[in-house]
N, C-alpha and C positions, 0 to 999 in steps of 0.2 A: 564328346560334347553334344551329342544328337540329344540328350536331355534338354539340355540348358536353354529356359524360352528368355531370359534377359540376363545382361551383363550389367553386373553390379561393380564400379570402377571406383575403387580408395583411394582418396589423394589427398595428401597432404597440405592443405591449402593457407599457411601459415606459412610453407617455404621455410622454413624453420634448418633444411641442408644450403641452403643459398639457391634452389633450384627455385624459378618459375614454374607455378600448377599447372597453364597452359600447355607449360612447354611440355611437363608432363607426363599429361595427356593426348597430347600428340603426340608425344615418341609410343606410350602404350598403345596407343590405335595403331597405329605406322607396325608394330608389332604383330599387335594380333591380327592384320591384315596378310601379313608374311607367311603367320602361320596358318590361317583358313581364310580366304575371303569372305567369306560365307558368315564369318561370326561379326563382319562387317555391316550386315543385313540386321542383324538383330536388337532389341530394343535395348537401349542402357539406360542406368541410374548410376548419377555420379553421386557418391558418399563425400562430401566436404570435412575433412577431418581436424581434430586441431582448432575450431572455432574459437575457442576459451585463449588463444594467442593474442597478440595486439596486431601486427600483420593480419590475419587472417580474413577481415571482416573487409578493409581495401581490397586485399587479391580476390576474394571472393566476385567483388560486385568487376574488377577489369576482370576475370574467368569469363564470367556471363558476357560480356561487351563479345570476349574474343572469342569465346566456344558458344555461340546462342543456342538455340533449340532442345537442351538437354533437361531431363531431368536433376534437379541436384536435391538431396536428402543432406544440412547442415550438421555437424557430431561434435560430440568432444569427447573420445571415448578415455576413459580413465585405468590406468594398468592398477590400481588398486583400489 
């Protein structure tokens, strides 16, 4: 990973499993903190996936309240 100058973090933010985006989020950081501290240090962009859901556009805006300072890039990516 000595490549990688930003982490680019997909999440589902429709919750669409019953899971909270926050939550996450914070369990993938809590994650890759385990596995290099280091990649804790570096720049991310959160991908907001899922937009085109009816949930997604609420959890979006309580995301930002609870995770502030990130970037996020809004999606709705289409499997066909």
């Amino acid at each position: 990973m000595n490549g990688c100058k930003v982490l680019v973090i997909l999440i589902d933010m429709a919750g669409t499993d019953g899971r909270h985006p926050w939550d996450d989020y914070k369990q993938l950081i809590s994650e890759l903190g385990l596995h290099d501290p280091a990649l804790l240090k570096r720049p991310r962009l959160l991908v907001a996936n899922k937009m085109d859901e009816p949930a997604a556009v609420g959890n979006l805006n309580k995301f930002k309240r609870k995770v502030p300072k990130i970037a996020i890039l809004p999606i709705a990516a289409a499997f066909r």
